[in-house]
N, C-alpha and C positions, 0 to 999 in steps of 0.2 A: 504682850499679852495683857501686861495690867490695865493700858489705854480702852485696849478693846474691851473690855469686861468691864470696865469705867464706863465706857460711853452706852454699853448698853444698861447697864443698871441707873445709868443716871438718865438715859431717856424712858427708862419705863417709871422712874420714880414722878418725873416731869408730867408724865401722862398721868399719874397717878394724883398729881398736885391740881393740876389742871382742871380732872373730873370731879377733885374733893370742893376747888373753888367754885367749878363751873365759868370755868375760863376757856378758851381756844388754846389747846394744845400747844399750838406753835410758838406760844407768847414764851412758858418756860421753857421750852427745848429752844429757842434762840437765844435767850437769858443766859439759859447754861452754858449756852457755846462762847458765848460772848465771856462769861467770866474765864472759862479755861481755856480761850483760847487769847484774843488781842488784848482783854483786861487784864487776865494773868499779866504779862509783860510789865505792868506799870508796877504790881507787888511780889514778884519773882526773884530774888537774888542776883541771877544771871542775866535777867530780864529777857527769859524766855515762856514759849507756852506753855500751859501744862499737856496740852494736848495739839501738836504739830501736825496735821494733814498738809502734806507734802504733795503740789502738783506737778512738782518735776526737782529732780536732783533724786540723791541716795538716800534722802533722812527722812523720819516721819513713817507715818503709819501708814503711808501710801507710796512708795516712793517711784520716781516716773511718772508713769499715767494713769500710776495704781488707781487712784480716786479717780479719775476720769473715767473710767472704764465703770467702775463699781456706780458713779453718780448716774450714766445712762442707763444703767441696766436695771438701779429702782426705781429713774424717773418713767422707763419705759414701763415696768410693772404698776406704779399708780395711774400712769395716761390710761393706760388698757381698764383697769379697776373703775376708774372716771368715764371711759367711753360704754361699759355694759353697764353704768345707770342709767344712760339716756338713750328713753325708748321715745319712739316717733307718735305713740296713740298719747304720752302724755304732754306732748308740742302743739297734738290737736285740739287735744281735750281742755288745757290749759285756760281762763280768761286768758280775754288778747291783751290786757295791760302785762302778764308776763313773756305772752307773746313778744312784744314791743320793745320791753327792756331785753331781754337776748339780741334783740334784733337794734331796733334803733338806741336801743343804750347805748352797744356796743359800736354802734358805728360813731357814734358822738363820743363815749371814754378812747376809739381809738384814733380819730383824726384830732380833737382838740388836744389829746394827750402828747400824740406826736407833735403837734403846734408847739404847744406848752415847752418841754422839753427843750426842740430848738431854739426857740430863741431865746432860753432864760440860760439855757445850761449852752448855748452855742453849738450844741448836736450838730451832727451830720443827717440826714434825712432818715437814713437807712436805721441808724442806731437811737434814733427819736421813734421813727413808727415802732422801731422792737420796742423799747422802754413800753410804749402807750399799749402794743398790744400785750405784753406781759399780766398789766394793769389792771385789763379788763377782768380777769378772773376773782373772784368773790369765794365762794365755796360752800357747800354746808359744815364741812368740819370747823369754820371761823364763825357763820354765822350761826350756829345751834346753840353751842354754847351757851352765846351773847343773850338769846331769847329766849332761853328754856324757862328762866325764870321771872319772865315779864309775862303777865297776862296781856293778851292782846285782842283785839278784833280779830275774828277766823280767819278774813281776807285781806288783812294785814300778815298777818304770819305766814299765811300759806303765797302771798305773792313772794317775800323775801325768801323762804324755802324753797320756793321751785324756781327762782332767779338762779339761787344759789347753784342747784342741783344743775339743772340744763345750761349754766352757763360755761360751766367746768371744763368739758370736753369743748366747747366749741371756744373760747378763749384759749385754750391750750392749743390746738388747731392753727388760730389763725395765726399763736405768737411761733409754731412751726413755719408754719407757711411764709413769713417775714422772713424768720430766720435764714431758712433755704433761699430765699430769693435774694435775701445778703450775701449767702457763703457763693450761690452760682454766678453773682457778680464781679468777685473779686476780678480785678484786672484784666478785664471786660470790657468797663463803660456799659454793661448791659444790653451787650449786640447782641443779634438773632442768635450765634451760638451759647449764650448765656441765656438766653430766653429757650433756648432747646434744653440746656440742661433741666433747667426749672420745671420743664414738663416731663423730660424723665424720672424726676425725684416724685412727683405730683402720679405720673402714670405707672412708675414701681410700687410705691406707696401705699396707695389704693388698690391696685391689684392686686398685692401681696395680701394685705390686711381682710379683702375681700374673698380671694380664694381659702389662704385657712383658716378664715373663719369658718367658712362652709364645710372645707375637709375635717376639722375638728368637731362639728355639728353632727356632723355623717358617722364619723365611730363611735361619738358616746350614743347615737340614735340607735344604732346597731350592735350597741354593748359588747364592743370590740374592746372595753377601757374596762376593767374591773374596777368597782367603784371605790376601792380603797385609792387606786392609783389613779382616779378620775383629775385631781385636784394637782397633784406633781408632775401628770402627763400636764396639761393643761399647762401650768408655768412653764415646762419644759419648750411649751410650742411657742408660745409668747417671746420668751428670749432668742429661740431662732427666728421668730419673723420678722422680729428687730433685726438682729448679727445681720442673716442672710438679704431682708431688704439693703440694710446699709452697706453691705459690698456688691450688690449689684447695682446701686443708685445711690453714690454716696449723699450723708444725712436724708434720708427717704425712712430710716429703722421709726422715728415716733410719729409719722403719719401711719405710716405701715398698725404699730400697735394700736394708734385711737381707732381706726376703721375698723379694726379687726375687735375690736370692745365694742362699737357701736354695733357692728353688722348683728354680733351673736347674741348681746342685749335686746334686740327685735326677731331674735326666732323664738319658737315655740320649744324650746327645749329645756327637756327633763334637769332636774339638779342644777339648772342653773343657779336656784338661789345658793344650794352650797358652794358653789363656785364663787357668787358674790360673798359671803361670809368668811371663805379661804382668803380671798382676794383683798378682803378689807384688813383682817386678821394681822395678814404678813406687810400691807401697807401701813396700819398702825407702826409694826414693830420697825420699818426701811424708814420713814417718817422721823420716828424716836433716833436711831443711829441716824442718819440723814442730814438732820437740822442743826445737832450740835456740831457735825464735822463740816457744815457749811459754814456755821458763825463760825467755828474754833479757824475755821481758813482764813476769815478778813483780818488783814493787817490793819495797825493804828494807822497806814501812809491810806487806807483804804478809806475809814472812817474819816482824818483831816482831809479828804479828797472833796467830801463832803459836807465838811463843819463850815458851813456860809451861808447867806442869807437868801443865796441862791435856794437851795434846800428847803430851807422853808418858805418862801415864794411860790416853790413847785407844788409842793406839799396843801399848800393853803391853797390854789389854783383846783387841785385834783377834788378836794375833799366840799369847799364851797362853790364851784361854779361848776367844773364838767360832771360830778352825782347829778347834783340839782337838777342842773340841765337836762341832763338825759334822763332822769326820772319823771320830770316835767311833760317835757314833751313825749317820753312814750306813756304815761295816765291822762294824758288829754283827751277829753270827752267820756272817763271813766267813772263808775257810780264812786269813788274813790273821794274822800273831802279833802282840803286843802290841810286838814291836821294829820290825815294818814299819806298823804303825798310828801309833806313833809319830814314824816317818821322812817318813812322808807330811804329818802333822799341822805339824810343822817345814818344810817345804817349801810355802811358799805365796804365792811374789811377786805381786805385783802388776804388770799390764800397761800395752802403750801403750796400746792402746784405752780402759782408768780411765783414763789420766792426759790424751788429746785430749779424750776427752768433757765430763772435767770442766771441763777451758779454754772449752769452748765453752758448755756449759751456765752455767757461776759466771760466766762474762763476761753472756752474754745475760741471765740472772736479776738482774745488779748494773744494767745498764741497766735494768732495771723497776722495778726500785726493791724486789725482794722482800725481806724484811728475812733478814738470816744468811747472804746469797749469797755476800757476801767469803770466806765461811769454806772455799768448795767447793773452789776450786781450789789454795790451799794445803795446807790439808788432804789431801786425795785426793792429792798429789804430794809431801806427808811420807810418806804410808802406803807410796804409787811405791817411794821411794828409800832407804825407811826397809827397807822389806822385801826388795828388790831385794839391797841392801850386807848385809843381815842373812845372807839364803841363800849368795848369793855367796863370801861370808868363811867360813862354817861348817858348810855341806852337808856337804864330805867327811870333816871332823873329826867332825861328830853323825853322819857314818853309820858310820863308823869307831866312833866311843862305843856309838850302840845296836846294833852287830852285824851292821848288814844291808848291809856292805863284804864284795863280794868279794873274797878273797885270791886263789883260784885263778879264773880264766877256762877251764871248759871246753865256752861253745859251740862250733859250729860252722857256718861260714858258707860255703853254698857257692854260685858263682856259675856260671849256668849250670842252667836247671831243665829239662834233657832228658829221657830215657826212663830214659836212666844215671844220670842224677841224681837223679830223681824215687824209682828205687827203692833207692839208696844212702841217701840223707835219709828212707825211708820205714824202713827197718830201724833207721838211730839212732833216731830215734824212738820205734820199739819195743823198745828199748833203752836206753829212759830217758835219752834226749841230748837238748838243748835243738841243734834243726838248722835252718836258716834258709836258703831258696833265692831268688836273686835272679836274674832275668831282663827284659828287655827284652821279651820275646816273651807276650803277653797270652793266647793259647794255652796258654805252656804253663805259666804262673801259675794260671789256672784246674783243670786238668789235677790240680797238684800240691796245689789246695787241697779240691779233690772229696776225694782220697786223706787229706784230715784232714792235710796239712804245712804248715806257716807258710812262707807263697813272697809275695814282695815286687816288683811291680812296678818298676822301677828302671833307669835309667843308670849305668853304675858313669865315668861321664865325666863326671858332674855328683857337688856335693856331699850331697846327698841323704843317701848311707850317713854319711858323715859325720856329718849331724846326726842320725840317728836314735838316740834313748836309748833303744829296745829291743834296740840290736846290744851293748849294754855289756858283756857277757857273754860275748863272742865270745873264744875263744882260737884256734881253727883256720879257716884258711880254704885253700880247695880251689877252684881253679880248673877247672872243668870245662867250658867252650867249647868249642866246635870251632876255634875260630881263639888259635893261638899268638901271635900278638900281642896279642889282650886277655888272654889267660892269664900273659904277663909284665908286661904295663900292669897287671892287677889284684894281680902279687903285690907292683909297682915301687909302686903307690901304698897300696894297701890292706893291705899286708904288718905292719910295725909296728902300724897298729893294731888289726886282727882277728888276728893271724895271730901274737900272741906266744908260745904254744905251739906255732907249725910253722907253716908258708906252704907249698902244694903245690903243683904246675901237673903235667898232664898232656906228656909227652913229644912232642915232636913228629915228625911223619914223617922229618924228616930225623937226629934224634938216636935213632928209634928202630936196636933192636939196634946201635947202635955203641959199643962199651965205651969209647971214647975220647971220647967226646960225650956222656956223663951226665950231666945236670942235676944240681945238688946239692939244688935243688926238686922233684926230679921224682916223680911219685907213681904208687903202685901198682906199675908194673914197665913196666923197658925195652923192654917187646917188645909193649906195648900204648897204642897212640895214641887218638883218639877213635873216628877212623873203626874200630878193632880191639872196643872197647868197644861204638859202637853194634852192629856188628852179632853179636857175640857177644848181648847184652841182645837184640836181635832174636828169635833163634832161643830162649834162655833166658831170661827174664824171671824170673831168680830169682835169691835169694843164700842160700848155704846154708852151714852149718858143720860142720867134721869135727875131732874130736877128735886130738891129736896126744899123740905118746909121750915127746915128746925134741925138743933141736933138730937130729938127725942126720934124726931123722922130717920135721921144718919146712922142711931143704934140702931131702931127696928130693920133698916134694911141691911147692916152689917151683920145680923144676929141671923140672917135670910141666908147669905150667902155661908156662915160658916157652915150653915145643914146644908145645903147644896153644892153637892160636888163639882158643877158644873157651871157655878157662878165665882168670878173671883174678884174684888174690889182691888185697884190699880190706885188711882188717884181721887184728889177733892180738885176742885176746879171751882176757882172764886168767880164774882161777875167780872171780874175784869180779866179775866182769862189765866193768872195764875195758876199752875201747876200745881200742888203740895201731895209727896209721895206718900199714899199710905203703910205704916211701916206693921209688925204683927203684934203690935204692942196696942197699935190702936189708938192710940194717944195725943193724935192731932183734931180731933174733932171739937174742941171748945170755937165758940163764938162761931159757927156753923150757922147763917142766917138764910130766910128766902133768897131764893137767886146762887145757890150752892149749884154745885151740881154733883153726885157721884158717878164718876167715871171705872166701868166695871168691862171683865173681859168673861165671854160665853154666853148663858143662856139671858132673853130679855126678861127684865120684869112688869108684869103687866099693872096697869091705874091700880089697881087694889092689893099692891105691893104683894104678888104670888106671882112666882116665875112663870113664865105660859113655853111652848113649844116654840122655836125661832132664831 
């Protein structure tokens, strides 16, 4: 009981260390496995572990097949959790340089990796292609971490997040699909009846995964599943379609669950994001227990298996030529420079998903007795940790080296995707800003994304924007809600990190027009609150710009719009195209020369500075 209460407080402390560093989870929950488990041994009395997961005998926290059992039943809950991120409009939607690395990366980290492997480690074919395809899998839980806090180019960040993302299930996939084509071999030679079995695992598999998914689609459709029990019915179905695939088709259970994540990730169905947020929830927590009873299981004869130069030959092989390579050749002929081809190249952890599979796979393959199996799961869990400490340690310094570190931050992030919003972030836009609108409201995300603007479904009460590394780039944020309390909640929490060129919030009704009550956040102008903004935008659904003469010119026509309910001034826009937000303080207009412009939202003004009808 004590083990167990150990490993779980010490993998949520891990997660907790992790998220304080801004590290990849995986790094402390293998650390810690590693000291209480084969490190233990060197400072122990007895020169035992502190914590013994037992794959077969009486002893230990698992004893038998205890851990084996338990290892597939949370790797099948993360593959399913891995298979409903990846939906098919965002494979289409995607540039084709991410396109390419799913596709042609992966087939370059898996045949030069299986290369690699053999002849350095003297592999067997079978046990080379598994190693290389374990490999292939990246992740976003290694790689967000790593780039949360590197500004980046947009399309820098967003190609390494969505490698990440879409590679997960289909690296996990292909290192199934090896895997089974290993175990239907056995003693075989791989004749026609070995090639039938391969297809029943292949033909169970998918059919499994593919009918309940759909039967599971159909009762929550039909709200046959009362929504308390939506999320427990649902795991429930998952680990049967594991069990029941694998005793109709033996090892067929974790194709069975990725198809059945991918199929329901592509329907149209209700709650599915709570079911993603279930799903993550309880993977976080099998993850935390997970990792330490993986490391706490390799023995020291595991690690000396390993401790040669071999290893690091392999190691230097995967990280300098097969990345590169396959990064190379799939951004060829991309608007992509030779400093972000190379940043991305450098950037390539390894995840949880390589390092459970391969525990599960190299354990089940040693009890078979297939020869070179010992080598899987240390190996694959050098490359882990090898690669994990390698990015972690040197990201921001190589990005810093090859150029593709932002110094200045000038997106723009606004919250709140309304009618005002939608056409404030359609103008930056057209103005060569990088603008990002976040909302809650599924309406009006669509809305903004018809109109060609980058709008993000989102809680700003969860950590979501936090982890996203396509916000890196953010220097202004603009709170534009209708309700002033998430307008100050979003500038209290989200201010330092989007908002380090200015943090804005709309005026509230009750600080509007009172000179005494001015926000020193406040944006745009005192005399205009939401409700003043929508219905201005109402009547004028336009932003227009008038040249100015002077800043004697920039007061008279600010002193226009605060008596005009239907005029609002937005921004200054210098000759060079320059942005500068007006804030309700008013306080940016020095050195305002010919060739200004004020950029305003609603009615026009006409030459002799009086607003006309328009």
């Amino acid at each position: 009981m004590l083990e167990l209460a150990g490993i779980i407080i010490l993998g949520i402390i891990a997660q907790w260390v992790a998220w304080r560093l801004k590290l990849p989870a995986i790094l402390p929950l293998i650390l810690i496995g590693l000291l209480v488990g084969p490190i233990a041994t060197l400072y122990t009395e007895d020169g035992s572990k502190l914590i013994e997961p037992v794959w077969n005998g009486t002893k230990g926290l698992f004893p038998g097949d205890g851990l084996y059992y338990f290892l597939s039943l949370a790797i099948s809950i993360i593959l399913f959790e891995g298979g409903l991120t990846l939906k098919r409009s965002e494979i289409k939607n995607v540039a084709p340089v991410i396109t390419k690395l799913i596709t042609v990366g992966t087939i370059v980290t898996f045949f030069l990796g299986g290369l690699a492997a053999h002849f350095i480690f003297n592999l067997s074919w079978q046990i080379s292609f598994l190693f290389a395809a374990l490999i292939i899998v990246t992740g976003p839980t290694v790689i967000t971490p790593i780039l949360r806090n590197i500004p980046l180019k947009k399309e820098v960040s967003a190609v390494l997040k969505w490698e990440g993302i879409l590679i997960d299930p289909i690296g996990a996939l292909v290192a199934v699909l090896v895997f089974e084509f290993i175990s239907v071999g056995e003693g075989q030679e791989y004749t026609k009846t070995a090639l039938i079995d391969f297809g029943k695992i292949l033909l169970f598999g998918s059919t499994f995964g593919f009918a309940f998914a759909h039967a599971l689609a159909f009762v929550i459709k039909k709200n046959y599943i009362p929504h308390y029990l939506m999320n427990v019915v649902s795991l429930s179905v998952v680990l049967l379609v594991f069990v029941e695939s694998d005793i109709l088709a033996h090892e067929s259970g974790l194709l069975a669950v990725v198809v059945m994540g991918m199929v329901l990730g592509n329907m149209n169905l209700p709650n599915l994001k709570e079911l993603l947020y279930f799903k993550e929830s309880l993977s976080v927590l099998l993850i935390s227990i997970l990792f330490i009873l993986l490391a706490a299981n390799i023995d020291i004869a595991d690690v000396e298996l390993i401790y040669n130069w071999k290893t690091v030959a392999l190691f230097l092989v995967i990280v300098f030529i097969i990345r590169p390579l396959g990064v190379f050749l799939s951004t060829r002929g991309s608007s992509l420079k030779f400093n972000e081809k190379l940043f991305i190249a450098w950037v390539g952890p390894r995840g949880i998903v390589a390092a459970g599979i391969a525990s599960l796979f190299g354990t089940k393959l040693l009890q078979k007795g297939e020869p070179g199996a010992e080598y899987i799961t240390p190996l694959v869990f050098m490359v882990v940790l090898g690669t994990v400490l390698l990015n972690a340690t040197t990201a921001r310094f190589f990005a810093k080296l090859v150029g593709v570190f932002l110094k200045h931050s000038e997106g723009i992030l606004i919250i709140g995707a309304s009618k005002v919003s939608r056409l404030i972030a359609n103008y930056l836009k057209n103005n060569n800003r990088h603008v990002v609108l976040i909302d809650n409201n599924e309406a009006n995300i669509k809305h903004a994304q018809k109109l060609g603007i980058e709008a993000m479904l989102a809680n700003i009460y969860s950590d979501s924007l936090t982890n996203n590394i396509e916000l890196n780039d953010m220097g202004y944020l603009l709170a534009l809600t209708g309700s002033t309390d998430i307008n100050k909640y979003v500038l209290q929490k989200h201010g330092d990190e989007f908002g380090e060129n200015g943090a804005f919030r709309l005026v509230s009704a009750e600080e509007m027009n009172d000179p005494e009550n001015n926000p020193e956040d406040g944006l745009f102008s005192q005399t205009d609150d939401f409700i003043k903004l929508m219905e201005a935008t109402r009547r004028y659904p336009a932003i227009h710009e008038i040249e100015l003469k002077g800043e004697e010119h920039y007061q008279q026509l600010i002193e226009i719009t605060n008596k005009d309910e239907e005029i609002v001034p937005i921004f200054i826009k210098s000759p060079n195209g320059k942005i500068s937000i007006i804030s309700s303080f008013n306080d940016n207009y020095q050195n305002i020369s010919e060739g200004y412009k004020l950029v305003y939202l609603g009615k026009m003004f006409d030459a002799d500075l009086l607003p006309v009808e328009g």
